[in-house]
C-alpha positions as CSV (number, residue, x, y, z in Angstrom):
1,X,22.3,27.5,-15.3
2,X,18.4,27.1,-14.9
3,X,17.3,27.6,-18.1
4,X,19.9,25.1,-18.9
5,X,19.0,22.2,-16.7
6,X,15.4,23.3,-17.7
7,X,16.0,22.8,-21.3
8,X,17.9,19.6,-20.4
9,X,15.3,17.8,-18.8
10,X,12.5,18.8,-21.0
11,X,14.6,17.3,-24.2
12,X,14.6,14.2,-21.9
13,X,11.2,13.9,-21.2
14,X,10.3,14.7,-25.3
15,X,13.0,12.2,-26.1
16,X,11.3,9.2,-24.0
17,X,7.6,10.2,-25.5
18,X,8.9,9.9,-28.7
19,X,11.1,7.0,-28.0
20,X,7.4,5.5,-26.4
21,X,5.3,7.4,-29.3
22,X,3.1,7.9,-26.3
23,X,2.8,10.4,-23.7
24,X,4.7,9.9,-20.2
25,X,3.6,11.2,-16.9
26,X,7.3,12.8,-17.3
27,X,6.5,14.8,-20.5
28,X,3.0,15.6,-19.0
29,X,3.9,16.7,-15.4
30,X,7.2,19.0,-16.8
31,X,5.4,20.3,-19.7
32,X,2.2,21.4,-17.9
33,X,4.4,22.9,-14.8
34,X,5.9,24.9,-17.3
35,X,2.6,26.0,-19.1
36,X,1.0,27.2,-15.7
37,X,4.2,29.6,-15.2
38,X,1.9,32.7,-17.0
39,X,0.2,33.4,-14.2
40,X,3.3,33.3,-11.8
41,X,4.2,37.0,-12.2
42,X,0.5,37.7,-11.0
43,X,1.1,35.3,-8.4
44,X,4.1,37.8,-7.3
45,X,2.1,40.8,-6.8
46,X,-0.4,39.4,-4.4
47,X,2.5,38.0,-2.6
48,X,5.3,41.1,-3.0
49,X,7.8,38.8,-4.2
50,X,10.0,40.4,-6.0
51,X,13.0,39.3,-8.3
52,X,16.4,40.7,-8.4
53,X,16.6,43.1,-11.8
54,X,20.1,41.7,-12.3
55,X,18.5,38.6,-14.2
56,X,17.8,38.4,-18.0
57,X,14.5,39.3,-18.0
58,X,11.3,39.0,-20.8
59,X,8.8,41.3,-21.2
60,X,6.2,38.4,-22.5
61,X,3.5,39.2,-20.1
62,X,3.8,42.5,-19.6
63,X,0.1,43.2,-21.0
64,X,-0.9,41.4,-17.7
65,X,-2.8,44.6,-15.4
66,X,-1.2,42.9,-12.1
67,X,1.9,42.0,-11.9
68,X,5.6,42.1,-10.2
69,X,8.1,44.3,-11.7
70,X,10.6,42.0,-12.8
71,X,10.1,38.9,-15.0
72,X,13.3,36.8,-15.2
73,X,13.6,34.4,-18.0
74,X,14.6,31.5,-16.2
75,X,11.4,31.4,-14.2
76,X,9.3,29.4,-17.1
77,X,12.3,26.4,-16.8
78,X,12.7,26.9,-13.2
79,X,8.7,25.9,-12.9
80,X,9.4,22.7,-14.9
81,X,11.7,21.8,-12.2
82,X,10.5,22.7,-8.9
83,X,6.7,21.4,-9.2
84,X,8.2,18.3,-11.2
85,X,10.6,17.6,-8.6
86,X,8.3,17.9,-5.6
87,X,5.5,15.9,-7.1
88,X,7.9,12.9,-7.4
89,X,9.3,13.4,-3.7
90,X,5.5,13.5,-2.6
91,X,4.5,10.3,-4.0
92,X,7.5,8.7,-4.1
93,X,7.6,9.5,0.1
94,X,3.9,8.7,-0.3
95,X,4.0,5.1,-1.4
96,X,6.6,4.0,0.7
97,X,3.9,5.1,3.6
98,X,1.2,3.2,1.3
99,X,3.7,-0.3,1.8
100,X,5.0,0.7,5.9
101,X,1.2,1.4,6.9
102,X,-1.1,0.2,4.4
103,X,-2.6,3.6,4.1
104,X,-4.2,4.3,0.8
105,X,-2.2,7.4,-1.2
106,X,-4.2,9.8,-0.3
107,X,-3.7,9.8,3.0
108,X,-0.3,8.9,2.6
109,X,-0.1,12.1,0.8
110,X,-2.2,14.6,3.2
111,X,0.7,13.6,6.3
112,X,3.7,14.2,4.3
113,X,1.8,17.6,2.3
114,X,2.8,20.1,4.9
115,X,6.6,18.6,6.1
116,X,7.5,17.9,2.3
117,X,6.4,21.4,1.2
118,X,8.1,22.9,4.1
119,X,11.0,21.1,3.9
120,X,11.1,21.5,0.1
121,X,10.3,25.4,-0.2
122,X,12.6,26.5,2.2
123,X,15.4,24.9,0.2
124,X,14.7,26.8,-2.9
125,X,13.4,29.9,-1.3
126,X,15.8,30.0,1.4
127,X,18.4,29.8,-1.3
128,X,17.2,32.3,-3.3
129,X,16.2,34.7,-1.0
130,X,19.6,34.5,1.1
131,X,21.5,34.7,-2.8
132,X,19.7,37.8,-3.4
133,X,17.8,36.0,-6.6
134,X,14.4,37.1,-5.2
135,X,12.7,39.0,-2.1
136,X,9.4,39.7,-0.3
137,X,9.5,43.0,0.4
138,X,8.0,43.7,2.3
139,X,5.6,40.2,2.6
140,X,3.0,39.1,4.8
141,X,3.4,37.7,8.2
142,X,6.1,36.1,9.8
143,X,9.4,36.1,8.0
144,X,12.8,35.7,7.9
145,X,15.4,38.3,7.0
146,X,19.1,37.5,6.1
147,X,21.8,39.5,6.3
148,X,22.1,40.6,2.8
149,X,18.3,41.5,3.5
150,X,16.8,39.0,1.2
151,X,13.2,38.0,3.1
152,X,11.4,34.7,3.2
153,X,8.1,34.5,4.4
154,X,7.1,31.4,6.9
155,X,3.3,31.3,7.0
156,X,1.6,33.1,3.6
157,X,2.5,32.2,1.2
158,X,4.2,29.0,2.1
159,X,1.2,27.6,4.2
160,X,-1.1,27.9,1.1
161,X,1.6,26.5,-1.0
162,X,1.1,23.1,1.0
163,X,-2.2,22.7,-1.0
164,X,-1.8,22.6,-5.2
165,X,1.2,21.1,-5.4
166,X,0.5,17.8,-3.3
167,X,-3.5,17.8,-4.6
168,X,-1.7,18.0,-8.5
169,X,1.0,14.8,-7.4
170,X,-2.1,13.3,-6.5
171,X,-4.2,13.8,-9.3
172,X,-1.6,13.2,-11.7
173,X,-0.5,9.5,-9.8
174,X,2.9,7.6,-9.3
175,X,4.4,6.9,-12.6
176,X,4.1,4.4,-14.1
177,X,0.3,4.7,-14.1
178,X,-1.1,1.9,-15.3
179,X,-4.4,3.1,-15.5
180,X,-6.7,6.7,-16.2
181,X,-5.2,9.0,-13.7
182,X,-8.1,11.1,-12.1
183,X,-8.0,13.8,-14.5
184,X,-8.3,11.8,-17.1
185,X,-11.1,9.7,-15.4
186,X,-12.6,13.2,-14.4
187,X,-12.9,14.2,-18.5
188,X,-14.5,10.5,-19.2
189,X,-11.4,9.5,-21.2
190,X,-12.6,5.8,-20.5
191,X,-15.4,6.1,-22.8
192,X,-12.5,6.0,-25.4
193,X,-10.3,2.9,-24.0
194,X,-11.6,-1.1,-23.1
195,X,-9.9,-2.6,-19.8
196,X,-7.1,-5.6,-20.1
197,X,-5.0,-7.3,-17.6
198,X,-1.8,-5.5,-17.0
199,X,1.5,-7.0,-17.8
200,X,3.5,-7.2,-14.5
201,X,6.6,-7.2,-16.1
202,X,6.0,-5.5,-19.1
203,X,8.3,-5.5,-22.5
204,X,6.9,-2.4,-23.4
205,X,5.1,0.7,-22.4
206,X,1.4,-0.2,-23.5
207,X,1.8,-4.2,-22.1
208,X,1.6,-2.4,-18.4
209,X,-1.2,-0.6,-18.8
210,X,-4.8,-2.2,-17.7
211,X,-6.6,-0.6,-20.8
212,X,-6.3,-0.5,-24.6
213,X,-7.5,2.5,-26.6
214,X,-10.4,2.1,-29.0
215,X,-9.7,5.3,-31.2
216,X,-6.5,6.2,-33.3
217,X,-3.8,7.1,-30.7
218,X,-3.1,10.2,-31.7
219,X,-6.8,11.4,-30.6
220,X,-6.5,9.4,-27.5
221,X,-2.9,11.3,-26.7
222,X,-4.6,14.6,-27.4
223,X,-7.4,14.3,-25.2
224,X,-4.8,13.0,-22.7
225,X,-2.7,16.3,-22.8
226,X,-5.9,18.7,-23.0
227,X,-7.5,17.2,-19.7
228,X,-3.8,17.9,-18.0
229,X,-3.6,21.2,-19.2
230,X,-7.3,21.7,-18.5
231,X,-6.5,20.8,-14.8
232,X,-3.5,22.3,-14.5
233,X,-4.4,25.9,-15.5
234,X,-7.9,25.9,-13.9
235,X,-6.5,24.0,-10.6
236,X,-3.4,26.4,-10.1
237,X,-5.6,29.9,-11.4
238,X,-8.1,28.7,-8.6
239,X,-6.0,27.2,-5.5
240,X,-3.4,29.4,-5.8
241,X,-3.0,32.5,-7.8
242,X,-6.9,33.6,-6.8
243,X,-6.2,33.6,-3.1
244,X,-3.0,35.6,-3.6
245,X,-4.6,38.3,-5.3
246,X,-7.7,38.6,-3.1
247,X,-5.0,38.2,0.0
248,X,-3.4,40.9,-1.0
249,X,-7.1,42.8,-2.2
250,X,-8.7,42.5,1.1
251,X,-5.6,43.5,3.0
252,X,-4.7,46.5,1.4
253,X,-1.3,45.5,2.0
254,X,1.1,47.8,-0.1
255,X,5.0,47.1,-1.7
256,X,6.8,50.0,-2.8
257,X,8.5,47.4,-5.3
258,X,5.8,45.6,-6.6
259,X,2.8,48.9,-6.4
């Protein structure tokens, strides 16, 4: 059922590009979730998670040294999902804090991180864990353990989950951007582009944005896509897969399922 809302929803997001000819924060966001999903299974092992062997599983990333048992195939469409999904709820929450308040985003974003994450990990997780999908056996810290023994933890890794996925909604902007988002102001793509007024009700997709581009569009859209994936991997290696790994390192905390 994953893989197949996965698939669905990626189709979607390719179809509107190419019904644009341009890249959407849509196909960018779900197709660079998806592309960080490598490193997950590494992810696992510094957390103990470890998924049920009753799933179809791949054996893609098996040359990885570290690494949980058990690598179910619908994790890679599951990851286009769940970080696509909560980036929308965060900014979406986010700028309805930006008109109540008059904060800017950012701190819009930074009260809702935590509750949002929360909020939005225990309804996977609990889920999953209390469906048998996935466990942490044994994990670190405080948990909770159902009755068909499924665990979920409630501090690590949850608590450092509060931090990549609200700093990439960020980054990335509420769609529709009409500008450079920040990680494509961060890799100077406005040395390629010339500022215009943007359309406020715009006809079509390049009439709302408040820049034109100066090379051939293709090049632009390229650059566009390398500084996401750029971000994406190093940001998600670095905020998140690093500490679970050095976590688990320094600890010496042991799993008899995921050695």
């Amino acid at each position: 059922m994953i893989p197949l809302a996965g698939s669905v929803i990626i189709l979607l997001v390719i179809a509107d590009s190419v019904r644009r000819r341009r890249l959407t924060w849509g196909f960018l966001f779900v197709v660079n979730s998806m592309l960080v999903y490598w490193m997950e299974t590494m992810g696992d092992w510094g957390q103990e998670l470890i998924y049920s062997p009753a799933f179809a599983r791949h054996h893609l990333l098996d040359w990885l040294p570290l690494k949980t048992p058990n690598d179910p195939v619908f994790m890679p469409f599951a990851y286009a999902v769940y970080w696509t999904v909560h980036a929308i709820a965060v900014l979406w929450l986010g700028q309805l804090l930006v008109k109540r308040y008059g904060w800017s985003l950012l701190k819009s974003v930074l009260v809702i991180a935590i509750p949002v994450n929360y909020a939005w990990d225990f309804l996977v997780e609990g889920l999953a864990t209390a469906h048998g999908w996935w466990t942490y056996y044994p994990g670190m810290g405080p948990s909770v353990t159902w009755s068909n023994g499924g665990r979920i933890t409630l501090l690590w890794t949850i608590g450092l989950m509060c931090v990549w996925p609200n700093l990439i909604a960020y980054w990335g902007g509420k769609p529709p951007v009409r500008g450079l988002n920040h990680f494509e102001r961060f890799f100077a793509l406005d040395r390629y582009t010339s500022a215009k007024p943007a359309t406020a009700d715009p006809s079509s997709y390049d009439e709302g944005l408040n820049y034109e581009v100066a090379i051939p569009r293709w090049k632009f859209e390229a650059a566009r896509f390398g500084a996401w994936f750029v971000t994406f991997q190093v940001s998600f290696f670095m905020l998140l897969i690093v500490p679970l790994l050095v976590m688990r390192g320094i600890t010496g905390h042991d799993s008899v399922y995921a050695p």
